[in-house]
N, C-alpha and C positions, 0 to 999 in steps of 0.2 A: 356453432363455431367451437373448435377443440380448442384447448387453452393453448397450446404452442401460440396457432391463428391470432387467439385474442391478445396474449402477449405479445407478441410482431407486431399489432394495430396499432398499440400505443404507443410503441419506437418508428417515429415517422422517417429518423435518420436510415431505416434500413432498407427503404423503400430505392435509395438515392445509388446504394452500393452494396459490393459485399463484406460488410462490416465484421473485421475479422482483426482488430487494435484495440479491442477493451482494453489491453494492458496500458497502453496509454493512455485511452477516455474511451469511458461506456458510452451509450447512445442514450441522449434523454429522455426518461421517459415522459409521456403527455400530465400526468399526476406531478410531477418534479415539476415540470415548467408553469404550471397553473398556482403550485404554490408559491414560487417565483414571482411571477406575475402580480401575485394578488399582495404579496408582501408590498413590492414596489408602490403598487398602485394607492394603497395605505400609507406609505410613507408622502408620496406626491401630495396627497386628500388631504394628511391629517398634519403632516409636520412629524418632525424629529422633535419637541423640543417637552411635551408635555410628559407629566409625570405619567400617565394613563402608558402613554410610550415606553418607558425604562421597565415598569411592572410587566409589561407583555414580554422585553426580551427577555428580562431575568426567567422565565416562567419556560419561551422560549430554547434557553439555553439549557437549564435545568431539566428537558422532555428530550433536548438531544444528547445530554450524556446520561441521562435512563437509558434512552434507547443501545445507544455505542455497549455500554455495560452489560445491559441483556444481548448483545451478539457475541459480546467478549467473555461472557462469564465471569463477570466481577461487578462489584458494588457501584454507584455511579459516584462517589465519595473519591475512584481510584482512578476517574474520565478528567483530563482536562481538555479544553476545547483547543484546537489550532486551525491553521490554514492548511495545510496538507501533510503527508510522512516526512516527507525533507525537515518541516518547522520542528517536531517532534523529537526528530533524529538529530537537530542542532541544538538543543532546548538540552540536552540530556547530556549529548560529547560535550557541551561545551561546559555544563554545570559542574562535573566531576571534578571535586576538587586535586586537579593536576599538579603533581610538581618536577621542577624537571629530573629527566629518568625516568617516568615513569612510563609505564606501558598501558600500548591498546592491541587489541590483535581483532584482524578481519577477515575474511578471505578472498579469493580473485574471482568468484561470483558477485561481485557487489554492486549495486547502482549507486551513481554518485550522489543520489542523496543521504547515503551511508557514506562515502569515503571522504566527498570533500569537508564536512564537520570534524573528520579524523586530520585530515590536510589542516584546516584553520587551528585546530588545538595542538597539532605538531607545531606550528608558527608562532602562534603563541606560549604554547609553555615546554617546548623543547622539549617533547615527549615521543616514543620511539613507537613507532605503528611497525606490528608485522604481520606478514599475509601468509594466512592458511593454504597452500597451495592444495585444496579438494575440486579442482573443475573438473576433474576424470572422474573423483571418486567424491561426493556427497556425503554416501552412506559411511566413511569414514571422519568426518570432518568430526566428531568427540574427540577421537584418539591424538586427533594431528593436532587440534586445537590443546588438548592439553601437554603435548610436549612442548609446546609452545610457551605454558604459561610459568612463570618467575613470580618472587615476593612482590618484584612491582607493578606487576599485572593490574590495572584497575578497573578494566572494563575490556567487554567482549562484543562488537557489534556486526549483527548479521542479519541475512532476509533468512525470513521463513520460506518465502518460494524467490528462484534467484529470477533475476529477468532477461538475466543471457539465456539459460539453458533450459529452464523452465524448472528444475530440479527440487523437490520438498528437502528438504535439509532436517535433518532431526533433530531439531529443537529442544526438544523433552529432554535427552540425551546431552545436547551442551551444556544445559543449563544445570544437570549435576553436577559436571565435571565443572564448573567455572564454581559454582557454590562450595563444592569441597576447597576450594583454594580461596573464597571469599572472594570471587569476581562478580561485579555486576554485568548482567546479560540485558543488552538493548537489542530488539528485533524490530527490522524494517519487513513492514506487514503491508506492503502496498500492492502487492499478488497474491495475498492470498486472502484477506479483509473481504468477503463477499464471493471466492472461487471456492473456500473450502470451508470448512466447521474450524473454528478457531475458539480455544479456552485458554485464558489465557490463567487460569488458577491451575489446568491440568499440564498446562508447557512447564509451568514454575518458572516464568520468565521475571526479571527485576521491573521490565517496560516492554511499551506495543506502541509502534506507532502504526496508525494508518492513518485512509485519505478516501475523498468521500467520490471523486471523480473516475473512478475505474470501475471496477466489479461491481461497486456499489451503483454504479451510473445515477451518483451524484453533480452536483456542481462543483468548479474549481473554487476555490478558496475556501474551503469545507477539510477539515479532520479532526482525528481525536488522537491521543496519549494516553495509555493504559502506565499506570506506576503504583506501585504498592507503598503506601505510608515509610516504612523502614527504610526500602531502596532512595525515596523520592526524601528524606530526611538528609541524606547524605550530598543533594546535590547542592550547588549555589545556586544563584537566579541571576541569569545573564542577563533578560531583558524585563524593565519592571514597568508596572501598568496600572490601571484601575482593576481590571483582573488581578490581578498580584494582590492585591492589598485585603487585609481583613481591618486592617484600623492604621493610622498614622496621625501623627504633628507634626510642625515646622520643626522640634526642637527636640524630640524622641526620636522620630526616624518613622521606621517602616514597619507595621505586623504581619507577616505575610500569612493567605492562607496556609492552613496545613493540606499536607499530602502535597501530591504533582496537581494538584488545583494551582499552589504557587505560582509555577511555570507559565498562566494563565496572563495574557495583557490586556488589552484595553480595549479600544474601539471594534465592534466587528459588524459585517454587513449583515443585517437579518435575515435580505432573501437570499443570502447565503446558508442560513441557518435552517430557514424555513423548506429549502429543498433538501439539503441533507437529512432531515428530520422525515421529510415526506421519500425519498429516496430508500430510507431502511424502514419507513412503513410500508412500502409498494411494494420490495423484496422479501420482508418476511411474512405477509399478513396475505398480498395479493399472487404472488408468484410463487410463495412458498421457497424459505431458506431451504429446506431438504429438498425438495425436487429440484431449485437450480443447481446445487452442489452436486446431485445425482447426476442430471444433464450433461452440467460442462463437464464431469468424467467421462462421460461416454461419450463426449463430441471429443475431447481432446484422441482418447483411444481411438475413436473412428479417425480422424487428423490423421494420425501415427502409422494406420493403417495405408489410408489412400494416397499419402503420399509415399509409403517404401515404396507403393510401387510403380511409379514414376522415375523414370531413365534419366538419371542426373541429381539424382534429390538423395543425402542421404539426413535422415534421420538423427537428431543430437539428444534431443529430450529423453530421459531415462524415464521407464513404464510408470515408475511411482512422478505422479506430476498433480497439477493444477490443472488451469486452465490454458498453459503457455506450453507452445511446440515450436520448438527450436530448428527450422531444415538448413542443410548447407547445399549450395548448386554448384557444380562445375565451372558456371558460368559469372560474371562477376555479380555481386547481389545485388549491388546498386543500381544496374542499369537492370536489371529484372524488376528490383521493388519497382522502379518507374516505368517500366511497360507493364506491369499486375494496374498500376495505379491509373493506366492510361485505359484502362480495360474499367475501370471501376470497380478494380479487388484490391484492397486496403490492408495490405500489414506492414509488419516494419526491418529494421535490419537493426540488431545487434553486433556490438562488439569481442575480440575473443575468442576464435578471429570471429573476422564480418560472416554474419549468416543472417536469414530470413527468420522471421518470427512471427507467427500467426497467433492470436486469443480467440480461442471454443468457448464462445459464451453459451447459456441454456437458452438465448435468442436465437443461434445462428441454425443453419440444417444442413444433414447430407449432401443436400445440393448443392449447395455456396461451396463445400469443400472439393465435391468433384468437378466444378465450375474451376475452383483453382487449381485444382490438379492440369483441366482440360488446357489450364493458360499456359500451367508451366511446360508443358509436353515441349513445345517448340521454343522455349527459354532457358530451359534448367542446362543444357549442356553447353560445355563450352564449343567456341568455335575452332 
């Protein structure tokens, strides 16, 4: 059996379609669900309530932000755990200590788990959001981003890869310009957390949020927070927990941990924990990080390929990408995604305008693409 084969066996989800929406949920793999499984089936057996219990999750928790750390490149000191990119991405807009006037700037690639934490801290602290206008142009967004920026600039929030367009955005690149002017830079990393090599010491970013249910073909309520001591110094703590705390009294208050560990709460589900954890052991250890990273490059490019050339489909995703290809049809997209879906070919449609969006994981094959290409021939044009 070649490894493609053996990785395919594991994902029983692909068996069922042509699984082609990582960007929203990866397929679980058989190694993820068993940890799943076996966590639950422990807690049923043993109870929640013994001390033996708290020492497994702390031990637990402390092996998943080692791991998040060694994909991230950074210390696990600078991992706080959350539920997905959104939590991280709220955790952070809303910390900044805002006053009104003050400034955020985004741009009009963003997914709303980056814009509406801008929309709630607009609400609350009468703060002026403005948008990078780079959809055409990516490879520009340094430049437009820092005409943009003013003394009250306080933050800069943006994806690493967009989810409209599929587009890498230069990050390395923002994050000097917003440093030279003293802006913190938060990046929603929830496309590209497991599609691409991400460092998060060589972006020079302030924060990282990802999430463990995509690329990662983790479970939902799984992510992490990357923040550097200095950056994560300067935030407040909006929501507080037993995570939050390193000491309190009734009558002193609250010690919080240091670094973005603070930002950390309370109660979390294990075999939540326990698949995330087994989710970046199967992708780095069993599938190999650099071969999938390899892969979805050359699946996405082969994507780009097969469909230019299809009659009715043009192409939006710019060559430098991810894992995410952006096509537009003549035809309306919404009633294509549900004839693809009725066929049992699964992607999605975007906003910006409305277009089709397929995810090249290092799971998927030539075939499943010409298979979509084959659907859309008699869909992609209008009538």
């Amino acid at each position: 059996m070649d490894k493609l084969t053996h990785i395919r066996s594991q994902l029983p989800a692909l068996a069922a379609q042509v699984y082609l929406n990582t960007g929203t949920a990866g397929p679980l793999p058989e190694p993820v669900h068993a940890a799943m499984v076996e966590s639950l089936a422990a807690q049923a057996a043993e109870g929640r309530i013994g001390s033996e219990y708290y020492v497994t999750l702390s031990r637990l928790k402390a092996q998943v932000r080692a791991k998040h750390a060694q994909m991230l490149g950074c210390a696990p000191e600078e991992i706080a755990l959350t539920q997905n990119t959104t939590d991280g991405m709220n955790l952070v807009t809303l910390g900044v200590n805002w006053q009104p006037g003050d400034e955020a700037i985004t741009t009009n690639l963003e997914h709303p788990g980056a814009l509406f934490p801008l929309f709630a801290a607009r609400e609350r602290y009468n703060i002026t959001i403005k948008i990078a206008d780079v959809l055409d142009r990516p490879e520009e967004a340094p430049a437009v981003i820092e005409r943009l920026i003013t003394p009250r600039t306080k933050l800069i929030s943006l994806s690493h890869v967009s989810f409209i367009t599929g587009a890498v955005l230069p990050v390395r690149e923002i994050a000097q310009v917003a440093h030279r002017h003293g802006v913190l830079v938060l990046v929603d990393g929830a496309q590209s957390f497991g599609a691409i090599p991400v460092n998060v010491k060589e972006l020079g970013v302030d924060f990282y949020a990802v999430t463990g249910q995509k690329w990662l073909c983790g479970p939902e309520g799984a992510g992490a927070l990357y923040g550097t001591r200095t950056a994560a110094a300067q935030l407040r703590i909006t929501f507080a927990g037993y995570g939050t705390a390193q000491a309190y009294d009734m009558y002193g208050g609250l010690l919080p941990k240091g670094g973005v560990q603070k930002l950390e709460q309370g109660t979390v589900q294990p075999a939540n924990l326990a698949g995330q954890l087994a989710a970046c052991r199967w992708l780095t250890e069993e599938v190999g990080a650099d071969w999938a990273y390899g892969r979805i490059r050359r699946m996405a490019a082969a994507a780009r390929e097969i469909l230019a050339g299809v009659p009715g489909v043009t192409v939006v995703t710019p060559a430098e990408t991810a894992g995410l290809v952006t096509f537009q049809v003549e035809a309306d997209a919404d009633r294509v995604q549900k004839a693809l879906a009725q066929q049992r070919i699964i992607v999605r449609t975007v906003p910006h305008p409305r277009s089709l969006r397929l995810s090249a994981g290092f799971y998927n094959t030539e075939e499943e693409l010409e298979r979509l290409a084959a659907a859309l021939l008699p869909l992609a044009q209008g009538a």
